[in-house]
LUMGU-652175 format. One record per residue: x negated, y negated, z of N, C-alpha, C in turn; residue in one letter. Coordinates in steps of 0.02 Angstrom, whole numbers, plus 50000, padded with zeros to 5 digits. Layout:
XYZXYZXYZa
...
END
This chain:
551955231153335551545231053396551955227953453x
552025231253514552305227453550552015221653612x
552165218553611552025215453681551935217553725x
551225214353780551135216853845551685213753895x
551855216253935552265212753991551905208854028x
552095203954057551975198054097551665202654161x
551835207054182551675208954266551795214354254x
551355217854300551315224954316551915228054360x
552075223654427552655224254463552975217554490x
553775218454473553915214154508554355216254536x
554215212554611554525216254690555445210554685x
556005212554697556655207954683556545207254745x
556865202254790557035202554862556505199854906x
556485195854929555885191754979556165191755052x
556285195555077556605197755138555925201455188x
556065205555248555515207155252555125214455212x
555525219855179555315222055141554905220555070x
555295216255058554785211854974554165207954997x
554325203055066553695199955075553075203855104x
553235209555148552825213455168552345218155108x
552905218955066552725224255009552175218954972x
552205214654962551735208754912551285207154953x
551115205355030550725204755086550455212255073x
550285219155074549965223555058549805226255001x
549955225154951550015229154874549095225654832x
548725230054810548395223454818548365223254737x
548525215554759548815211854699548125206554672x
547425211354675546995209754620547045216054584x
547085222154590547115226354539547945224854493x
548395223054517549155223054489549275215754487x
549725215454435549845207254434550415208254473x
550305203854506551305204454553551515199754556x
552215200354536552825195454561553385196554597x
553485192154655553795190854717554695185454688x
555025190054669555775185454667556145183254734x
556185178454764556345174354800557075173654793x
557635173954809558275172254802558535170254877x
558065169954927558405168655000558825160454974x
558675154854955559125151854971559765152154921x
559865158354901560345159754835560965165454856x
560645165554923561185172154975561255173255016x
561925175755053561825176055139561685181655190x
561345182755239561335189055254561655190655318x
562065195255327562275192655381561615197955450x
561305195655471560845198955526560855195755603x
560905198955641560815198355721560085194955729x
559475194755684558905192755698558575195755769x
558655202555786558165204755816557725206755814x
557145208555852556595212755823556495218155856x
556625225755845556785230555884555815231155908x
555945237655957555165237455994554905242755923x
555295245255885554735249455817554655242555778x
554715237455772554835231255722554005227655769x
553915226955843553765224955881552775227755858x
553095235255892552465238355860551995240155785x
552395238355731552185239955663551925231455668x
552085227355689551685220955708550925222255743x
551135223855800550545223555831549675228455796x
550185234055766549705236855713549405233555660x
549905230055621549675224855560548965218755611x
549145218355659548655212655684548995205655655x
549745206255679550005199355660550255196455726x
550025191755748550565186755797550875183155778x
551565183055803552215181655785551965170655809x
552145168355765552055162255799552735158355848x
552595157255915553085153855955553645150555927x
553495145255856554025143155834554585146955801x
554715155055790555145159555765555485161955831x
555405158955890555725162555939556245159355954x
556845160955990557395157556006557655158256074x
558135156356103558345159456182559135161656156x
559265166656201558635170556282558445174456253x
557885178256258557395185356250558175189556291x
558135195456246558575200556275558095207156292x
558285208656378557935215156382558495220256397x
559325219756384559935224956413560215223456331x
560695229556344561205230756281561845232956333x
562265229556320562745230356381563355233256300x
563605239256312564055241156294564575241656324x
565345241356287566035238556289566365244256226x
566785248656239567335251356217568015248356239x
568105245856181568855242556190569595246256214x
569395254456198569835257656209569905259256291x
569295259256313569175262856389568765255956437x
568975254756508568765249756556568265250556554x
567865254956534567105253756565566505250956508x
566115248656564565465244756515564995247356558x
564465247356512563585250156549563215246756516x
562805247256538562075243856527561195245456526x
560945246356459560515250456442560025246756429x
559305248856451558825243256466558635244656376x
558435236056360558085238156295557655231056272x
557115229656237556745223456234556775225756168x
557265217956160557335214056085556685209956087x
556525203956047556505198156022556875196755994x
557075191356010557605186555988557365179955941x
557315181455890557275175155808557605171255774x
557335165955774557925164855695557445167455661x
558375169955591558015175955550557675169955493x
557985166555479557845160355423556925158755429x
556765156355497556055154555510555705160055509x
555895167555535555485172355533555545175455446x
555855175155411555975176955345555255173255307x
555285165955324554795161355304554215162455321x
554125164955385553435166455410553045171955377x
553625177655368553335182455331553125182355240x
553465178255209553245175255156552655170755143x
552575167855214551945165055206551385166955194x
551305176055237550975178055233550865180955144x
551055181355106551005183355048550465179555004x
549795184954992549135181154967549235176654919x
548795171154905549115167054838549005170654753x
548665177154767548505180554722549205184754684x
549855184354725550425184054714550905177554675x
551105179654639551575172554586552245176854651x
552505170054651553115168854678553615166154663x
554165166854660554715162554594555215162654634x
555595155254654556195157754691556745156854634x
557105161454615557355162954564557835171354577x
558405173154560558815180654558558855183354506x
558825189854514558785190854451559815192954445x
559825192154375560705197254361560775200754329x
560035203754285560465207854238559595213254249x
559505219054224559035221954214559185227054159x
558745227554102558635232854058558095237354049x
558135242454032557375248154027557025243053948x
556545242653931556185243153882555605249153868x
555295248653803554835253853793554435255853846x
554275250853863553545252753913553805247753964x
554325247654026554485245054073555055242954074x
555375235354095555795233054097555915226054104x
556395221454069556535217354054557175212354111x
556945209754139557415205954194557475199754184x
558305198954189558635192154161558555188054221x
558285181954249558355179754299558585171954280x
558865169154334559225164554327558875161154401x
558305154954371557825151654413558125145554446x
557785143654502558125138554559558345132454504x
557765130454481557885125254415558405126354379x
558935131854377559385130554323559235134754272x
558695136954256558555140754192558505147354181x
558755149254134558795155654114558185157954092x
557855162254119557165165054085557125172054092x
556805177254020556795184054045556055185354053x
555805191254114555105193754131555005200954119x
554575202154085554355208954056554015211054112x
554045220054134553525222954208553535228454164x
552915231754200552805240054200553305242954248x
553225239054313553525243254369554015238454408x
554615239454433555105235054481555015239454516x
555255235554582555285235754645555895234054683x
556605236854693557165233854720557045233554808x
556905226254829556785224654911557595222154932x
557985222054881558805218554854559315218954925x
559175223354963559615223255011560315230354994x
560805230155017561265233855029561635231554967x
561535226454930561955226354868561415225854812x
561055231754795560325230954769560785229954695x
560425226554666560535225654599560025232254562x
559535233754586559235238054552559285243954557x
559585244954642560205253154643560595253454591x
560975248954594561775249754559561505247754488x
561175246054460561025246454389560665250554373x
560335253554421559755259354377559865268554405x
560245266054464560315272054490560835272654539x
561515273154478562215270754489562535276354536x
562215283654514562475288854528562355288954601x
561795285954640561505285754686561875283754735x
562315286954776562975282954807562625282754890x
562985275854911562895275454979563495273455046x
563595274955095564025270755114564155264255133x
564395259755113564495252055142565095250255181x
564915244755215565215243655261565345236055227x
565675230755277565585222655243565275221655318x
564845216055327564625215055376564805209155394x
565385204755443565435199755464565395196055505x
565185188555523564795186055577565035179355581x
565365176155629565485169355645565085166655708x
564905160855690564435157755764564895152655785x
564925151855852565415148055899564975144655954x
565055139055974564755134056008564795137956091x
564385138556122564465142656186564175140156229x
564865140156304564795137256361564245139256404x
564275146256402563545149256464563185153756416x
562775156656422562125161356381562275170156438x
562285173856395562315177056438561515182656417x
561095186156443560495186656418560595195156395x
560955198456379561135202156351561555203256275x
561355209656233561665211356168562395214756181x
562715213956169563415217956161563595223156124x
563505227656128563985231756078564575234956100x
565205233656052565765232356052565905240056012x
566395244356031566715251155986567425247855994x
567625249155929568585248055941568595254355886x
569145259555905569245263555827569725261155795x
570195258955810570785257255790570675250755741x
569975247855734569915240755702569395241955651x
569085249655682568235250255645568045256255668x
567805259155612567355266455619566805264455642x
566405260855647565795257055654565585253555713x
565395249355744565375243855769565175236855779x
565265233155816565075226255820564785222655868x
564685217155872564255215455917564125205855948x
564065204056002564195198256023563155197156051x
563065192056014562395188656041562295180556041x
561925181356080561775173256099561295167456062x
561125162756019560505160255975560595152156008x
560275150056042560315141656041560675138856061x
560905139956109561655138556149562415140956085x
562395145856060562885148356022563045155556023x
563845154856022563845163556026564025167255965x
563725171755940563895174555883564175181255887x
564815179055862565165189655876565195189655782x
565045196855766565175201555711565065205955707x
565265210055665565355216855651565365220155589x
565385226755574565435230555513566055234255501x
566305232855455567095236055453567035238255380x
567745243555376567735245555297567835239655264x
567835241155178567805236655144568765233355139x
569035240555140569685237655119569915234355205x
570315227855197570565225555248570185223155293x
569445222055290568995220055317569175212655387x
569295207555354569465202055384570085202455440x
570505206855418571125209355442570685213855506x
570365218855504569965220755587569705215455612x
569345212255561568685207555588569115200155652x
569775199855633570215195255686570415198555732x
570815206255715571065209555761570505210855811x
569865212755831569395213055865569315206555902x
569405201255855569305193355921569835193455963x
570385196655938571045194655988571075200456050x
570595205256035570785209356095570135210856138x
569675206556110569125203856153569505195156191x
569855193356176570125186456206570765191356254x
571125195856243571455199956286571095204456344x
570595204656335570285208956395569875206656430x
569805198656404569435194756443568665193856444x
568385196356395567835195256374567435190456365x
567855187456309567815179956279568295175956281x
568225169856325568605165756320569175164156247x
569905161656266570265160756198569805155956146x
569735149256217569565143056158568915142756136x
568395148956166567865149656112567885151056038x
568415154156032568385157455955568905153755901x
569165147655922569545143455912569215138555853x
568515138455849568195132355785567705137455781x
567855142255718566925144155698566525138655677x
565865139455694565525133055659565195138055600x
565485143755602565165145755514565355151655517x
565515156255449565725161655447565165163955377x
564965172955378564675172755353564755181755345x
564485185655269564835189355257564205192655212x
564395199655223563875204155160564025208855168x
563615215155111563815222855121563085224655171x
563285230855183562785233655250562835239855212x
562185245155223562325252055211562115255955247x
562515261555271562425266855295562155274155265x
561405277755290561395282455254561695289655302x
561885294455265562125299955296561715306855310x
561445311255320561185317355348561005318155288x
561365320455228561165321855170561155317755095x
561115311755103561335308555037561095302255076x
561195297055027560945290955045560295286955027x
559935289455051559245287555040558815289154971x
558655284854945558425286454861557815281254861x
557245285254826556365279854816556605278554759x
556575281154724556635279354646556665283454598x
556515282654538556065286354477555985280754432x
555635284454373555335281454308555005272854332x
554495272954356554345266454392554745260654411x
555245262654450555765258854477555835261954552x
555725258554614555645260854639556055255654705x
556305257754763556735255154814556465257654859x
556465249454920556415250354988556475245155026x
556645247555091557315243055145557805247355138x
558525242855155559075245155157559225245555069x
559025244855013559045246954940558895250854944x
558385256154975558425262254980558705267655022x
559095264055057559435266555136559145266555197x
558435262955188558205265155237558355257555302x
558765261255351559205256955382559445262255441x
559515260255502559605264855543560505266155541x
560675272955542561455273355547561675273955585x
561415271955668561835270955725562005262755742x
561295261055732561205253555748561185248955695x
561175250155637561135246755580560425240055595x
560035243055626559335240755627558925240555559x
558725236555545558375234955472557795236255471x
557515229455491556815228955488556295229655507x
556245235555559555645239955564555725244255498x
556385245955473556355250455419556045247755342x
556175242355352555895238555292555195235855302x
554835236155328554175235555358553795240355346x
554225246655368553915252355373553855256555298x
554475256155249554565256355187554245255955137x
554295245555151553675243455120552905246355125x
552765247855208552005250255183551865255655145x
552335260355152552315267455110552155265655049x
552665261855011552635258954944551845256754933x
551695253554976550945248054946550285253454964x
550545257954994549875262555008549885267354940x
550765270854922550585272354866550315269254799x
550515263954782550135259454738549445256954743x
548995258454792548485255154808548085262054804x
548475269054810547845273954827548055279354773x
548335276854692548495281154651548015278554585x
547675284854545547345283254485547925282954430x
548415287154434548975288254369549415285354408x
549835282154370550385281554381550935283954414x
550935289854357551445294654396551235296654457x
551045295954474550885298954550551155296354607x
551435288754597551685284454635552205285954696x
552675288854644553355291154687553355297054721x
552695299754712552555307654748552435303754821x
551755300654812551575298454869552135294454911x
552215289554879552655286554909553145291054948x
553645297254921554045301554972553645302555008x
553005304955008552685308555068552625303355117x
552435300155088552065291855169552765288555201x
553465290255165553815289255201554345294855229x
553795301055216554225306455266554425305255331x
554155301255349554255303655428554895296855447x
554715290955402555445287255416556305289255400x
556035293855363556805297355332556915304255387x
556505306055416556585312055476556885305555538x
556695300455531556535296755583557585295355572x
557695295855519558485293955494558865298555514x
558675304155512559055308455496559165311055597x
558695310955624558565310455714559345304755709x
559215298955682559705294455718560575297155674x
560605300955616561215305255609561265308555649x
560915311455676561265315555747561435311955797x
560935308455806561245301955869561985298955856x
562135298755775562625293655791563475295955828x
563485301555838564355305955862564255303355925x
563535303755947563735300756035563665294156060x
563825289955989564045283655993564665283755959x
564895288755908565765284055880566015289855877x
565915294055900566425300055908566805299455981x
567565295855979567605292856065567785297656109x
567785301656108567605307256183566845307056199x
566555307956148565855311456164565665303756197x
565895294156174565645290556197565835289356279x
566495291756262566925290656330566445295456378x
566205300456362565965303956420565205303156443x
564895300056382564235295256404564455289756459x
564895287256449565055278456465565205281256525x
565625287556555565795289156598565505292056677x
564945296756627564265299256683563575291456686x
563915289256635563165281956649562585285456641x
562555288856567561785294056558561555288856540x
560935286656562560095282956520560535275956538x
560995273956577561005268556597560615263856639x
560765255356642560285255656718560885251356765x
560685252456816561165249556873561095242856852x
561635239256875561775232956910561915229256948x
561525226056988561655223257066562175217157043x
END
């Protein structure tokens, strides 16, 4: 006879995909568990909140509380090609967070009808009827938890991609970020194109009197762009030399990019991914968390409005059709950001720019 499992689902990742996903799932019909590993990893994020991040709020009927806000509120994105003199400036309303306090806030929200464990998991196996996860708890201890159903919220280095659904390839980037003590605030986002340093790009923002430049570069030689980019932002006069002279912290992760046709994966056999674990991550802007918001609800509506089981991952594709169309809109977008003619000749006519007095 075998044993029942401890939980019906347990969601990995307490980010805003996992906490959102446990904040809707309703977890009196399912036993759920919430794995916690934020103080066990780093992420590297800009902490904005795009205006789709803005509005899937205002729908939930959540107000953001004052203490998650930071200075300055950004309403421009002032872009910089390193290759070509010109910069423009495109109107756009961030919120500006720490991601740490807003991470917390959104965990808060998670009913107490949810078990919460801050604890990672490292290892995962299939069993008869679910799966078996090795986790290694804040306390030090090794303990394993029996589910019907996982949930990878894991991020861009999902443990539950790459162990369950290896074949499932995505592109990564490394994502790196140093914060530097800063003389003036300037109330704008930066985005930075270099090709010669990065297929990708990077980006300079402001948190608390500090300036933070990073970026996404390939994996091989990573650190090797990630300097060459400070030195020819200190050559063109951007950024001062002796700003970038003492990081007060450096900080590092994978990022993923999904492509037109590949990338993006829900799941199967009750294992199931969402956030950037499932790709869902924008591939121009590497914007997260409206996507993981948005993810998550798909997920908890399918779980909440299915009699069988199997039915889960049907629904679930469908309720998040329209975020993966919503992906595939920004694959087309992305050539007339890193393809450098096509940017050079945006940057050049000043399309959808706004003036500056």
């Amino acid at each position: 006879m075998h044993n029942q499992p401890q939980y019906d689902i347990v969601i990995i990742g307490a980010g805003p995909a996992g906490s959102n996903l446990a904040r809707l799932i309703d977890s009196v019909r399912y036993r759920v568990l919430l794995l916690d590993a934020s103080t066990m990893r780093v992420k590297v994020c800009a902490g904005l909140l795009s205006p789709d991040a803005q509005r899937l709020f205002d729908r939930y009927g959540i107000v953001l509380p004052q203490d998650i806000f930071v200075d300055p509120q950004l309403c421009s994105v002032r872009v910089i090609d390193l290759a070509e003199p010109c910069v423009r400036h495109y109107r756009r309303s961030y919120l500006n967070v720490d991601r740490t306090a807003f991470d917390s806030y959104l965990r808060g929200l998670v009913p107490p009808s949810v078990d919460v464990m801050q604890a990672r998991c490292h290892r995962i196996e299939r069993i008869h009827n679910g799966y078996r996860l090795h986790v290694h708890h804040a306390s030090d201890k090794q303990i394993q938890i029996d589910t019907h159903h996982i949930v990878g919220a894991d991020g861009a280095s999902s443990l539950v991609r790459s162990t369950l659904f290896a074949s499932q390839n995505i592109q990564k980037y490394v994502a790196i970020q140093q914060w530097f003590a800063a003389e003036a605030i300037d109330p704008y986002y930066s985005c930075i194109f270099d090709r010669a340093t990065s297929e990708s790009c990077s980006w300079i923002f402001f948190k608390q009197g500090q300036l933070v430049f990073g970026g996404a570069f390939s994996p091989k030689g990573c650190r090797v762009a990630f300097e060459a980019q400070k030195r020819k932002l200190i050559e063109q006069g951007i950024v001062p030399a002796h700003i970038f002279d003492h990081p007060l912290k450096t900080e590092a992760c994978r990022v993923s990019r999904p492509h037109l046709h590949n990338g993006i994966y829900h799941g199967d056999r009750s294992a199931y991914l969402i956030g950037e674990a499932a790709g869902f991550i924008s591939p121009s802007s590497f914007e997260g968390i409206s996507y993981a918001l948005a993810s998550s609800e798909a997920l908890a509506a399918a779980f909440n409005s299915v009699k069988d089981d199997s039915d889960i991952l049907r629904i679930y594709r469908k309720k998040s059709s329209r975020l993966c169309h919503k992906i595939r809109l920004k694959c087309f977008k992305r050539p007339f950001m890193y393809v450098p003619c096509l940017r050079k000749w945006i940057l050049k006519t000043g399309l959808g720019s706004s003036k500056r007095i």
